[in-house]
N, C-alpha and C positions, 0 to 999 in steps of 0.2 A: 414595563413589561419584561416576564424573564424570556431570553431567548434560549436556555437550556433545559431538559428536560429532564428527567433521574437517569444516569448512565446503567444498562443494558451490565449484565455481569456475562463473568468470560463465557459461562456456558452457553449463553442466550447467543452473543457473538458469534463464537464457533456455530453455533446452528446456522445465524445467519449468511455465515461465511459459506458454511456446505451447501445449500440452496443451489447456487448455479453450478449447471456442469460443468461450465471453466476453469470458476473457481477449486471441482475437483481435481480437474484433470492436471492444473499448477501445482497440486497438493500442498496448498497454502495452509498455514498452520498458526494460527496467534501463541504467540511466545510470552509476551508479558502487557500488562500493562500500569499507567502509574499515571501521575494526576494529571500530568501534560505530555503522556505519552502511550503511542499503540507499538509495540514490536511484531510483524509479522514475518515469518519464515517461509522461504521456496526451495525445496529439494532441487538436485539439481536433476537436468532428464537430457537424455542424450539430443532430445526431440525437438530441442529448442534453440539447438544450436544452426549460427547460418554461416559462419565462415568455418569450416572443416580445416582448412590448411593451421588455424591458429587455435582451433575449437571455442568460440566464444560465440556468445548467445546471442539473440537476433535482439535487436534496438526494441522492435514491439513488444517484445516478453517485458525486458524493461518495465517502459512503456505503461503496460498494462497494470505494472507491480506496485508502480509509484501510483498512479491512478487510485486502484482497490487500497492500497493501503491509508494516503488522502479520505477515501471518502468511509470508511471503516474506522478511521482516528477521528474525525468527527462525530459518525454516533456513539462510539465508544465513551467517547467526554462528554457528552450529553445534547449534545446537539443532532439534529434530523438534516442526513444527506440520503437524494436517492439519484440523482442524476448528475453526472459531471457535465458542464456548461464549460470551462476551458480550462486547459492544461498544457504545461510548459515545463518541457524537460531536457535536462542536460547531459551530456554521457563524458565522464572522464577518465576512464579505463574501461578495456576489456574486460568483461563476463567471462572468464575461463573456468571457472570453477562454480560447485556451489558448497553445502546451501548458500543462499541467496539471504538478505537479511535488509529488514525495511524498515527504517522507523520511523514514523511517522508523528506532525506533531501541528498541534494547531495553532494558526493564526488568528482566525476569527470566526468566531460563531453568529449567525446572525440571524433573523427571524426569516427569513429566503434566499441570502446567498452567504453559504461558510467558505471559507479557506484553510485548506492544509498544506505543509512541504513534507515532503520523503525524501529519505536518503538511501538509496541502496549501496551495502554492505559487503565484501565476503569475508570469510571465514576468518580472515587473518586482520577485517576493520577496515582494511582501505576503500574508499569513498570508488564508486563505481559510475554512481549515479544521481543525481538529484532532480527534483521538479517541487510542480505547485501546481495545484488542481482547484480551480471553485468549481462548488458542487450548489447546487439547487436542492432546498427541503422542503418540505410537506406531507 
């Protein structure tokens, strides 16, 4: 039995991505994608920031980034995620800047539970971020 379905085109994506208010208020944006891979982009916003003295961005935004972009590189490559079931995330630099930059890539697709890793980016490549999310389909 296949466990992938026909991959969703950018445009259909991006719709799905606008759907949740969160999702606008991050003003997350799909950048690219490619056979084993989702890029998503986060502006940066003053609003997200939780240490002022150093100005870097709260661990949840993060957080949240590696999460959506995990379960968004999944249906992208043809696979059915709608819920994260667990996630596991690393922080190795400060968020000082943005855009923010994700990219996401998948491990396994499976007929109930996929897995993905993200790496969050900034603008100049250095590794900020990482994790790994299973998500639950159906």
């Amino acid at each position: 039995m296949n466990d992938m379905t026909s991959p969703p085109s950018l445009d259909a994506l991006r719709q799905m991505l606008l759907v949740a208010p969160f999702h606008r208020w991050l003003g997350l944006d799909i950048v690219d994608r490619s056979a084993d891979e989702l890029i998503l982009e986060m502006p940066w916003r003053e609003e997200i920031v939780s240490n002022p003295k150093i100005g870097s961005a709260h661990g949840g935004i993060l957080s949240a980034l590696i999460d959506l972009t995990g379960l968004y590189t999944i249906n992208a490559l043809g696979g059915s995620a709608r819920a994260t079931v667990d996630l596991r995330v690393d922080f190795h630099r400060p968020a000082t800047s943005g855009p923010l930059r994700a990219i996401g890539r998948v491990i396994k697709i499976g007929q109930q539970l996929s897995v993905a890793e993200t790496r969050i980016e900034d603008s100049g490549a250095r590794l900020l971020a990482s994790g790994r999310g299973a998500y639950v389909g159906g």
